[in-house]
C-alpha positions in Angstrom: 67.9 139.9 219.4 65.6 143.1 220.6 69.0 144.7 221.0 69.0 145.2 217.5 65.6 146.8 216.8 66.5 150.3 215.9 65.3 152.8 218.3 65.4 156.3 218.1 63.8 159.8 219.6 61.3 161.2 218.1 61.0 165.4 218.0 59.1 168.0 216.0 62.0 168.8 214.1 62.9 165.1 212.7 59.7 164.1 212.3 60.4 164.6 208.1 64.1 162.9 208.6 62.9 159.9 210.4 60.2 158.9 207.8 62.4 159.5 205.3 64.8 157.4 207.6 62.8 154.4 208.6 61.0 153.8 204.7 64.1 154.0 203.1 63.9 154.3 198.9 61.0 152.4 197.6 61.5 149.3 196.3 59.2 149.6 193.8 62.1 151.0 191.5 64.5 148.1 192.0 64.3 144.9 189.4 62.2 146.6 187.6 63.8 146.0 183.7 63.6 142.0 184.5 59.6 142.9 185.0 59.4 144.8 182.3 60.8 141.7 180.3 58.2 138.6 181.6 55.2 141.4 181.0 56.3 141.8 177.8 57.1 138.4 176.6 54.0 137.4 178.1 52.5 140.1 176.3 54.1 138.4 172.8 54.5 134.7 173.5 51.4 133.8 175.8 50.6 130.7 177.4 54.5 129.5 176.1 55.7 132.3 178.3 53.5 131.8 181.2 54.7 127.8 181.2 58.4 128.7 181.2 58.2 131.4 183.7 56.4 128.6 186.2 58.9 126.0 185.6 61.7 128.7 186.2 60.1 130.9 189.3 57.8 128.4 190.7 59.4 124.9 189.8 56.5 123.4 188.3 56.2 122.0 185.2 52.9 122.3 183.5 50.6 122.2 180.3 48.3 125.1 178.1 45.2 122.7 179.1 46.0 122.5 183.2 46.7 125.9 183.9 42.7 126.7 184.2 41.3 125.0 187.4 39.2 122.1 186.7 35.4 121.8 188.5 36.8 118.2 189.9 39.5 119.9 191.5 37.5 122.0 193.2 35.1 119.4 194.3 38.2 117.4 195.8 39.3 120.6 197.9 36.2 120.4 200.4 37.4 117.4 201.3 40.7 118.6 202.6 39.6 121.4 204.1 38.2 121.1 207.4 34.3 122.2 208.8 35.8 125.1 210.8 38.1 126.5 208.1 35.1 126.3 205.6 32.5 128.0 208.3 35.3 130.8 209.1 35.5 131.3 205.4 32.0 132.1 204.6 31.7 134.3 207.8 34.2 136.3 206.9 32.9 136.2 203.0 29.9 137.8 204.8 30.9 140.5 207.1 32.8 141.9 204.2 30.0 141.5 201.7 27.2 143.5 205.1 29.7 146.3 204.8 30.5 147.1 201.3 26.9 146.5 200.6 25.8 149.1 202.8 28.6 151.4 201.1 26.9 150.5 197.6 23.1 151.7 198.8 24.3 154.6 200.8 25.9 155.9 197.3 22.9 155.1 195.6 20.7 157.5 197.5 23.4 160.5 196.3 21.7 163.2 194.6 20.2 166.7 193.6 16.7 167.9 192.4 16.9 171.7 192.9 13.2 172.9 190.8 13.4 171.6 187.4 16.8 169.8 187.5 18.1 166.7 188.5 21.4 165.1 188.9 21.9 161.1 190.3 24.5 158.7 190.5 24.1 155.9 188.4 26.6 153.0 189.5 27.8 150.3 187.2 29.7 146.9 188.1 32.9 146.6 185.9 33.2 143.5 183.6 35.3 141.8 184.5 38.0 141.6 187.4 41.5 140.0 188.1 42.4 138.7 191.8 46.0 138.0 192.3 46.4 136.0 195.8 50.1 135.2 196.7 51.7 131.5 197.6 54.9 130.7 199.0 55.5 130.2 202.5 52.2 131.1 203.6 48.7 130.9 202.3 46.2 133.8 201.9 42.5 132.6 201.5 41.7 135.5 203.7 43.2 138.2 200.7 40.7 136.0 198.5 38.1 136.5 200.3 38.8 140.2 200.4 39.5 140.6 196.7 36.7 138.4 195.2 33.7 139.0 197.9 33.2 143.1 197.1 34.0 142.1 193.3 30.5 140.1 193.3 28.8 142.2 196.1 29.2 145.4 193.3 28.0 143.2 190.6 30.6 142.1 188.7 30.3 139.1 186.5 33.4 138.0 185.6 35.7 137.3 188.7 39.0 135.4 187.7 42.0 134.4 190.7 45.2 133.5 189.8 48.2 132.5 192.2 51.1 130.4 192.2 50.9 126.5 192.0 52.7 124.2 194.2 55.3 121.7 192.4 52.3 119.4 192.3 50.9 121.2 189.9 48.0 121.9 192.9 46.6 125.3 194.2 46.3 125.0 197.9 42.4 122.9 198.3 41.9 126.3 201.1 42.0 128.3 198.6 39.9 126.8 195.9 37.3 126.4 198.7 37.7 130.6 199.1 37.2 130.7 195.6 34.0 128.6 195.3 32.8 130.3 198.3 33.4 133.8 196.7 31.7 132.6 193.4 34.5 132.9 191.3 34.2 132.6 187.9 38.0 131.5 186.7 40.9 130.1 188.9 44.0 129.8 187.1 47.2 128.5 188.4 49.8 131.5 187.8 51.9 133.7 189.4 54.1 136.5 189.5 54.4 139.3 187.4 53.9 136.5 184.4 49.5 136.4 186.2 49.6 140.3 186.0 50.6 140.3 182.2 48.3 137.2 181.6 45.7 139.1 183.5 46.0 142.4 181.8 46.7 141.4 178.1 45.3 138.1 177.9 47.0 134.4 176.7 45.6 131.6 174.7 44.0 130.1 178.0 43.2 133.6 180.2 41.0 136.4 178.6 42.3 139.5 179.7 40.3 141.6 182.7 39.3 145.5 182.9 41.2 145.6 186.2 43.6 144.3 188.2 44.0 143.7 192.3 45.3 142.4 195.2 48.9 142.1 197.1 51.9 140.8 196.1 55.4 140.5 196.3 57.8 143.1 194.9 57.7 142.1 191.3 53.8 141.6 191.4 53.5 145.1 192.8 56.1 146.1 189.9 53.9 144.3 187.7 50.5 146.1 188.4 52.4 149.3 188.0 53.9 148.8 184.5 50.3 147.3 183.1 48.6 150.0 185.0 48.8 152.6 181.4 46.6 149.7 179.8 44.4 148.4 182.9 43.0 149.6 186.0 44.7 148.3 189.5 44.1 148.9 192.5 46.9 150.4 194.3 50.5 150.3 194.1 51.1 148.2 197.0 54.7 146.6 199.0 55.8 145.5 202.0 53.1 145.3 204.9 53.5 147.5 207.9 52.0 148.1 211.3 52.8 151.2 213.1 51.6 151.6 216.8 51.0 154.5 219.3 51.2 153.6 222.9 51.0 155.0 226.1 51.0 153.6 229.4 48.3 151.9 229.9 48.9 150.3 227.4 50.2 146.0 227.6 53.5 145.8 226.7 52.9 141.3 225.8 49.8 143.2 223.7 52.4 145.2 222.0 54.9 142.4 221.8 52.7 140.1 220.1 51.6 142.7 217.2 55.0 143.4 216.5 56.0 139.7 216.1 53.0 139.1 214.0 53.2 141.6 211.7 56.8 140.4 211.4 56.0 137.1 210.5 54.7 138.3 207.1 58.3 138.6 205.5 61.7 139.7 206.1 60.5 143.4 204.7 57.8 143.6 207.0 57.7 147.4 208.6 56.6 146.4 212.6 57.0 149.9 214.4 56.4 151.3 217.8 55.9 155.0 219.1 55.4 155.6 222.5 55.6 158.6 225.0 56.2 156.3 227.8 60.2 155.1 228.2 59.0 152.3 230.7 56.6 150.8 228.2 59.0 150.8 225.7 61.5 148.8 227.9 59.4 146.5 228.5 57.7 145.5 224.7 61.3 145.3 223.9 61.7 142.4 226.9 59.0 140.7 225.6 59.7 140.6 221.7 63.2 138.9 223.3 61.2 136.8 225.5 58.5 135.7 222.5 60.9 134.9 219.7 62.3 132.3 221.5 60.3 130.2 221.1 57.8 131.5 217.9 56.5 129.8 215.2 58.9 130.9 211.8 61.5 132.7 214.3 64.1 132.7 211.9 62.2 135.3 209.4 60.7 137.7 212.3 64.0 137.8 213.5 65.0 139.0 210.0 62.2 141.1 209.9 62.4 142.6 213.4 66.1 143.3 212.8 66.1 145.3 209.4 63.1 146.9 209.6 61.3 147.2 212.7 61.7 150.6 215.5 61.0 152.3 218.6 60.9 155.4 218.3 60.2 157.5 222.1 58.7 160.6 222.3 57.7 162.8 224.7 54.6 164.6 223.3 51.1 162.8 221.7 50.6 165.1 219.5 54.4 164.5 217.8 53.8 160.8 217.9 50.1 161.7 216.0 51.8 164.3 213.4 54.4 161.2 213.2 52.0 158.8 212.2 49.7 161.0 209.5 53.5 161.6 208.1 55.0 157.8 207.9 51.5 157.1 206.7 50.9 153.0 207.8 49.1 150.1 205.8 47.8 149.4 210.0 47.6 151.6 212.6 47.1 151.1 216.3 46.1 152.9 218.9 46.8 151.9 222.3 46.2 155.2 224.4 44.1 156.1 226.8 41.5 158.0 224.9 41.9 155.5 221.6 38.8 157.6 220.0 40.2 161.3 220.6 43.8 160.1 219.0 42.4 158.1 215.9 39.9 161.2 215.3 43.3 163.2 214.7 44.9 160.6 212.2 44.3 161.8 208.3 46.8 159.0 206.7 46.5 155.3 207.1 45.1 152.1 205.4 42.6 151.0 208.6 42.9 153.1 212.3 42.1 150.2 214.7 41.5 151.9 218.2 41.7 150.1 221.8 43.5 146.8 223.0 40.8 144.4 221.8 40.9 145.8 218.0 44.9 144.2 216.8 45.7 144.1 213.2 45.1 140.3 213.6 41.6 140.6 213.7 41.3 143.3 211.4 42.7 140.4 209.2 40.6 137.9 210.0 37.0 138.7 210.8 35.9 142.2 212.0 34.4 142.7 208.1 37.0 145.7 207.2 38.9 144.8 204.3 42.7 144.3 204.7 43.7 144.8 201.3 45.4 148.4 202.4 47.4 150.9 200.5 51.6 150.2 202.0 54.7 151.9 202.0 53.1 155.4 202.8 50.2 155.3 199.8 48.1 156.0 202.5 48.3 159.5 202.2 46.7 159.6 199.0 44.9 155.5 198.6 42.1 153.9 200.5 41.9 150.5 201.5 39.7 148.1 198.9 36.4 147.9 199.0 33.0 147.5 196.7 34.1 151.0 195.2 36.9 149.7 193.5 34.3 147.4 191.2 31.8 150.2 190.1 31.9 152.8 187.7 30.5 155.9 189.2 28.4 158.3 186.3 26.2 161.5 186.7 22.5 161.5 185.4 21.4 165.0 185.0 18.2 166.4 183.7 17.2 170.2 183.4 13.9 171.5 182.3 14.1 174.9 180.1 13.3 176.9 182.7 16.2 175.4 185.2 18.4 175.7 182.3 17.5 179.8 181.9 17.9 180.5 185.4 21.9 179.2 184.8 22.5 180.3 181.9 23.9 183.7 182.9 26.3 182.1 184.9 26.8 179.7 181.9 27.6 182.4 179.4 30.1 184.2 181.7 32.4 181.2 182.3 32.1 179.8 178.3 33.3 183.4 177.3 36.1 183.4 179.5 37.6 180.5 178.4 37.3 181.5 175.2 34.7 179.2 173.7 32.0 180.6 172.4 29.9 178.0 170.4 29.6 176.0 174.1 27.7 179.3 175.3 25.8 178.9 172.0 24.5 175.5 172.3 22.8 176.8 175.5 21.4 179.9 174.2 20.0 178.0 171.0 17.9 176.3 173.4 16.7 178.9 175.2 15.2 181.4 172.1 
């Protein structure tokens, strides 16, 4: 199976080629007319629309009235969710909520007083926010927990979750217990593109939301794009992707084992590899053989590892570091011998997660960064979510009429030479 992972060699001169190579066209183009159809007969028909789209997509069949989760159901969720899942939970809840609060008062204390004037920051929670959390074949209390706990850590006051419900009509009880953990405001039992449109224009049952985030599949990403003229989202994001530097002192199993997990997210999962040691390479590539065997969901990280995973050997640091600020990667790792030095060059990813005890895994799971990360090469112009996404950022300023006369000079030149004079005016009237 490792036989099939594509592997190339990686030079100065194809660095552009090989990104262009290995992220193909985005995918954010394709099926995107059917999108545009659910949003917009969500957009007309409402809760009607929203019922038919889960009967079709998610084979359930279900009523206006159930499609908001009920306080009961919640209450019945602790019960089926186990002491250790429900301690994990609020830990993480909390070592995301220490991090992003820290980001709140350190923006806080921005400012300027410079003799008689005065500029702050003032920072307001949004309204209201929508948190789209993905079912299928896996659960994601974790993305949750990362969507919903900087929501209320910035303040604000309407939080509303929706994702996809089982044929039982049932969100998963792990994730209800997320939610109430959170303090969530609204759980509603939609997905797809159909909870994007329900979240940005509203139905009989949801009131619509200021903004919208969290992953998704293709046609939720699609989705959050084609609402985005009328709502705030987060970030256009796809497939997730690890990308890791290596050396060799670097573990190949190490290695092995965060490929193969990042694989086991879908069949368009990105796992890739650079690494300017030939021998280390060999050797991960033994071990992703030797792992699969016998892996939990083998048949999709074998999909995944096949169409979309690489090697790529080089010979030179530097090309594999100009490689990754060019490719861009939701995660990167790096497993080098001076981890610090290397991530201190790297401009362009979601999260930089340096040495061999840092894996994307527990970037995922508990280490308090959030893992709700811009894919598919955003990186090089989105950050990651965090508390700053749920506040609106607005200058205070205050000039006495002396601070306002010392400027004005300046003031006047720059209104004349754009040609409006009545803004240099409204100055100088103060100032006679």
């Amino acid at each position: 199976m490792d036989n099939s992972i594509k592997k190339y060699t990686l030079t100065k001169n194809n660095i552009t080629s090989l990104t262009k190579t290995l992220r193909k066209s985005s995918s954010l183009t394709k099926n995107i007319e059917s999108v545009k159809e659910i949003v917009d007969d969500v957009k007309r028909r409402g809760d009607t629309a929203v019922i038919e789209y889960a009967k079709k997509f998610d084979n359930v069949v279900i009523k206006p009235n159930e499609l908001r989760v009920k306080d009961d159901e919640i209450k019945r969720a602790y019960s089926k969710v186990s002491k250790e899942e429900i301690r994990a939970l609020k830990n993480l809840k909390r070592r995301v909520q220490r991090l992003d609060s820290r980001l709140l008062k350190k923006l806080q204390t921005v400012g300027l007083k410079e003799g008689g004037l005065s500029i702050s920051l003032k920072i307001s929670p949004l309204e209201s926010v929508g948190c789209y959390v993905p079912g299928g074949k896996a659960l994601y209390p974790t993305s949750l927990v990362m969507c919903a706990a900087p929501a209320k850590i910035a303040g604000v006051k309407r939080v509303v979750v929706c994702s996809p419900p089982s044929s039982n009509k049932e969100i998963a009880p792990i994730l209800l217990v997320a939610a109430d953990i959170c303090n969530v405001d609204e759980i509603y039992k939609v997905g797809g593109a159909q909870a994007i449109a329900a979240l940005a224009y509203g139905t009989e049952t949801v009131k619509p939301v200021k903004k919208i985030v969290g992953p998704g599949s293709i046609y939720v990403a699609q989705a959050k794009v084609l609402v985005s003229n009328d709502v705030a989202i987060d970030l256009p994001a796809g497939p997730s992707e690890i990308l890791i530097i290596a050396d060799e002192t670097a573990n190949p199993r190490d290695v092995a084992r965060d490929m193969i997990s990042q694989a086991e997210h879908g069949s368009d999962s990105i796992s890739g590899l650079v690494s300017i040691s030939k021998e280390l390479l060999e050797r991960v590539s033994k071990e992703v053989r030797s792992m699969v065997k016998d892996a939990p969901r083998k048949e999709l990280i074998e999909k995944s590892l096949s169409e979309n995973a690489f090697m790529l050997d080089c010979n030179d640091l530097q090309i594999a570091i100009e490689f990754a600020n060019a490719f861009a990667p939701e995660h990167l790792e790096i497993l080098t011998e001076d981890a610090d030095k290397v991530g201190k060059s790297i401009d362009s990813s979601g999260v930089i997660l340096l040495g061999p005890y840092t894996p994307v895994a527990s970037s995922d799971y508990g280490l308090g960064t959030n893992h709700v990360l811009p894919t598919g090469g955003t990186a090089r112009v989105y950050s990651g979510l965090s508390a700053l996404d749920f506040v609106k950022r607005t200058y205070v300023a205050k000039a006495t009429k002396p601070s306002l006369r010392k400027l004005a000079s300046d003031m006047g030149v720059l209104a004349r030479s754009e040609g409006l004079l009545n803004h240099y005016k409204a100055i100088e009237e103060r100032l006679k």
